[in-house]
C-alpha positions in Angstrom: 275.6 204.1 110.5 272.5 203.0 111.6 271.2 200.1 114.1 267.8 199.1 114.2 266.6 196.5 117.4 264.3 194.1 116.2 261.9 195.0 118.6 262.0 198.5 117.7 260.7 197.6 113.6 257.1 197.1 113.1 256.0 193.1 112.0 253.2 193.3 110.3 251.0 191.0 108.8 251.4 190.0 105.4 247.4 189.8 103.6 248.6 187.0 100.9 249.8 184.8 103.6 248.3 182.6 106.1 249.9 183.0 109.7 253.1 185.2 108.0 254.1 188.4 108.9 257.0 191.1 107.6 259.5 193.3 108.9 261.6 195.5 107.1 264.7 195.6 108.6 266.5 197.9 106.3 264.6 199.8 103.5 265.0 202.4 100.5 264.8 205.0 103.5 268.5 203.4 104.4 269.5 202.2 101.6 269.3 203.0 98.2 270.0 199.5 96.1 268.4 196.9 98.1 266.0 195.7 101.6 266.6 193.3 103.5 263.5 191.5 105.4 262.7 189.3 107.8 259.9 187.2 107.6 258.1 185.3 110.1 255.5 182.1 109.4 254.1 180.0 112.2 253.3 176.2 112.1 250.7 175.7 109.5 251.4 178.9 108.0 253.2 179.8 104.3 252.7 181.6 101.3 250.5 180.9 98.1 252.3 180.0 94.6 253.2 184.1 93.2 255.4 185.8 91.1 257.6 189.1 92.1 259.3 191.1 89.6 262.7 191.3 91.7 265.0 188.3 92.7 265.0 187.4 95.9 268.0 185.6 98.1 267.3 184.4 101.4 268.4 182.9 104.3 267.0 180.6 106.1 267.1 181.3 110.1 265.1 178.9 111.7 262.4 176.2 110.9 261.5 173.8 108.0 259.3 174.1 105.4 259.1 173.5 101.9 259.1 175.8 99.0 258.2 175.6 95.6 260.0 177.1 92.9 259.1 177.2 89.6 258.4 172.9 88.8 261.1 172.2 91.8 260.1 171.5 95.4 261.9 171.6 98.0 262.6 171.4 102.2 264.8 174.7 103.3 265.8 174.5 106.6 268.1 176.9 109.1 271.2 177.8 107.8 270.2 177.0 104.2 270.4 180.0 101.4 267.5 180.2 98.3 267.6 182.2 95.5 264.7 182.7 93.5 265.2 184.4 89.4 262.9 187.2 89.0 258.8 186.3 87.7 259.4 182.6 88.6 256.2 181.7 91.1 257.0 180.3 94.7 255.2 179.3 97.5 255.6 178.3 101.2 254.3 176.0 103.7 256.0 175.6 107.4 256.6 171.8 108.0 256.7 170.5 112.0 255.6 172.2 115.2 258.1 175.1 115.2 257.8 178.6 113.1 259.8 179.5 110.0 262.2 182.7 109.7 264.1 183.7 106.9 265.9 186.7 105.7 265.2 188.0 102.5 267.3 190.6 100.5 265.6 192.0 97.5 266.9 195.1 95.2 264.8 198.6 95.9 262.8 199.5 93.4 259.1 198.7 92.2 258.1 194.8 92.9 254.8 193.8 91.5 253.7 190.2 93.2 251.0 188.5 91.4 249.2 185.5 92.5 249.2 182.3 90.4 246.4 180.4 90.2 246.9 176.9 89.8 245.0 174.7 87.2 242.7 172.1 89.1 243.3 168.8 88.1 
């Protein structure tokens, strides 16, 4: 068994994001079929439109924002649960004053993300 304090795992900033950073709170190290990670996005913050070649489920801890996925928007906010099918692109952006947290559980193994760039109108 193994118990990990928050405070004791590293969150580190994530380069595609603006204002979002990553922990992992359990990885291949622990566990051999899936992570689970938390992720952390203050106000103003989110993620650009991107594919990953895992699924992902999450969970939504606290905070709003609203997430694309695929041609579907929509506002996630604590206590709600997302899953997103494998090489569909999604994005983030925090909504309101307060930051965003959300688990996410993804299977081990290799995860390419891409970034989508969207056609200008």
């Amino acid at each position: 068994m193994t118990v990990r304090k928050p405070q004791d795992v590293p969150l580190d900033p994530v380069t595609g994001g603006t204002s979002t950073a990553r922990q992992v709170l359990i990885g291949e190290e622990l566990s051999p079929h899936f992570a689970i990670r938390r992720f952390v996005m203050e106000p103003g913050g989110g993620m650009p439109l991107h594919t990953n070649t895992v699924e992902h489920g999450q969970y939504v801890l606290t905070g709003a924002a609203t997430i694309r996925i695929g041609d579907e928007t929509i506002q996630v906010t604590a206590g709600d649960s997302v899953h997103i099918p494998a090489n569909v692109p999604h994005s983030y952006q925090v909504e309101g004053a307060d930051r965003f947290e959300f688990l996410c559980v993804v299977p081990n193994g290799p995860d390419q993300i891409t970034v989508v760039e969207e056609a200008e109108a």
